[in-house]
N, C-alpha and C positions, 0 to 999 in steps of 0.2 A: 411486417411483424417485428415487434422489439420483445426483447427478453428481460425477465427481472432474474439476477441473476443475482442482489444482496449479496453482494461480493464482502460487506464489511461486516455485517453481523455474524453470515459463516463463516471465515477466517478467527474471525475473531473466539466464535463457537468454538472452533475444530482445533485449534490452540490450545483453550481452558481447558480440553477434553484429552486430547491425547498428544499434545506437543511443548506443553508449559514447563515440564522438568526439564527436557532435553534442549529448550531454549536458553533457559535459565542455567540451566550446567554450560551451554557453547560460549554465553555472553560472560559469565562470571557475573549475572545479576539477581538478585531477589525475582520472586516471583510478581511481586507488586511492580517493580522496574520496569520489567519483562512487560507488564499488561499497559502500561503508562505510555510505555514508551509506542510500543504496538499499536496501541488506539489513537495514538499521536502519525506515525509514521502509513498505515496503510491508508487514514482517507487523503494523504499527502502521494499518496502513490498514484490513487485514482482521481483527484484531481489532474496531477501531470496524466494520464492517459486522456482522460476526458479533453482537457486543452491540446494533446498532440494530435487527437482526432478531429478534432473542428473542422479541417478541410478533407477534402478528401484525398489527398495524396498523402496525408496521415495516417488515416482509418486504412486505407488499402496497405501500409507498410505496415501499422499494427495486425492487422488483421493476419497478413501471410507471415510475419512471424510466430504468431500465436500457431500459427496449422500446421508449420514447419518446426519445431522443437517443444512444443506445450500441447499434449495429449488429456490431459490433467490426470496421467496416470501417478504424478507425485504425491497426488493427495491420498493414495491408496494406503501409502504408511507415513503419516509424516512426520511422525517420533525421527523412522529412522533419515529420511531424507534432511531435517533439520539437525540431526547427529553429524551426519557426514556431507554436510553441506560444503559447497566448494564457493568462496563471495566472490569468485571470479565472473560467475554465471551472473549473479544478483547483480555488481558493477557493469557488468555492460548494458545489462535491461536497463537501469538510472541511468545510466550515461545518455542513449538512445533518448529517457521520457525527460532528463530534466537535464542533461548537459553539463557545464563546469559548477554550478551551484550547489549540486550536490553534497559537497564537504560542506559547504557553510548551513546547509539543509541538515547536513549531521550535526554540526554543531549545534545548530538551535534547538533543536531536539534533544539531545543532549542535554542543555541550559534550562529546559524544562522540565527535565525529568531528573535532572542532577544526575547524571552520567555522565562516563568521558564519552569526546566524538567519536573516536574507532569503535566503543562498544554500540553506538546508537547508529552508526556504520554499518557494522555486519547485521543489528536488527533489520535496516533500510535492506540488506544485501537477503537477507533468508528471507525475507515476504515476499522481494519482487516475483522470484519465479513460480511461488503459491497464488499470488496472485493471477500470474499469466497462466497458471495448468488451472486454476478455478476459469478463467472466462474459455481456454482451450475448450474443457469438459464442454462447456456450455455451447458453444458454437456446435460443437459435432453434435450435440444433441438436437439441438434445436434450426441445423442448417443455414447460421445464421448469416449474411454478407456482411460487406467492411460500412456499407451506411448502415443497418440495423444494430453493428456493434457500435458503430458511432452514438447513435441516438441511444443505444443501452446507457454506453458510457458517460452519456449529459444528463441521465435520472437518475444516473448512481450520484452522481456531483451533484443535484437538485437533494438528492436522500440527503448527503452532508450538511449542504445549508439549512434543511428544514430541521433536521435531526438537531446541530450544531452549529445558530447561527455565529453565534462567538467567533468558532474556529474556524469560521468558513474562511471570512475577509484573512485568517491569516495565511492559510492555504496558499488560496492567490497570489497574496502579494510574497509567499516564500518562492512562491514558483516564478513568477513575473521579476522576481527580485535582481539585484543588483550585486547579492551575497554581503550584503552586510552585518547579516546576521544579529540583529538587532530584534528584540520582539518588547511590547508594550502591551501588550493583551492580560488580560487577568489570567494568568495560568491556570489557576488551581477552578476557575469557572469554566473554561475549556475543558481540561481533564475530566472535569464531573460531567458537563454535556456528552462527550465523548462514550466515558464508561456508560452511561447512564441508556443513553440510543444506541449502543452495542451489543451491550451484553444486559440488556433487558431478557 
């Protein structure tokens, strides 16, 4: 049994809905920023899980992380948990899914959305553990193992390409990357693909 567990549209949802001020107040950014940057950064989140889990000594280390501190009781208020977010939490989740690249992963991000990198930082740092308490929720519910969250997590990354194939290749190669931080992609086609298969 696999789960659909549209990790990118709900977040995304449950944001516009009741966490978009309290984002926008923690970043110092527009509400437009705040959604750019977000649609930018979480299918970059769930790409790097998707690739962490490919093997199975992956999925089993995601998996018992997720059981062990992500209940997904965060999503129960997330106004306030994004109020008093701690990006100490968020930074070692990244670290774990994507390693030293991460700052240069901010920066690009950043470079896209015309933000500084420490702002497009703590965005990268307040999704990740929303992220991990949305797939948490979903396991407990649905009993799920580290190969079913695996295969979850390769149709979420398959949603992205088909959603956004623009942004898919750039995904990859930000995560595959070298941190050069470099992008050549039509931006502003991205961000419309992105907004557009998200928040439909």
């Amino acid at each position: 049994m696999s789960m659909s567990i549209e990790i990118l549209p709900t977040i995304m949802k449950m944001i516009s809905s009741s966490g978009m001020d309290e984002l926008s107040n923690k970043t110092g950014l527009s509400t437009t920023q705040v959604t750019s940057a977000a649609a930018i950064a979480l299918p970059l989140i769930i790409q790097a899980m998707a690739k962490k889990t490919e093997d199975d000594k992956g999925a089993e280390s995601l998996a018992k992380a997720v059981s062990k501190d992500h209940d997904g009781s965060i999503l129960e208020n997330l106004g306030s948990y994004i109020q008093n977010s701690d990006e100490k939490e968020g930074q070692s989740i990244l670290k774990h899914l994507i390693g030293k690249d991460r700052t240069d992963i901010a920066q690009t991000i950043g470079n896209m959305v015309g933000i500084e990198k420490e702002q497009s930082m703590l965005i990268l740092s307040i999704l990740a553990p929303i992220v991990m308490g949305l797939i948490g929720k979903y396991m407990s519910k649905e009993n799920v193992s580290a190969s079913e969250l695996a295969k979850s997590l390769s149709a979420e990354g398959e949603n992205v390409t088909n959603a956004a194939p623009d942004a898919s290749s750039l995904f990859k190669s930000l995560i595959d990357s070298n941190g050069d931080g470099e992008v050549t992609d039509d931006v502003m086609k991205i961000g419309s693909q992105l907004l557009g298969a998200f928040l439909k």
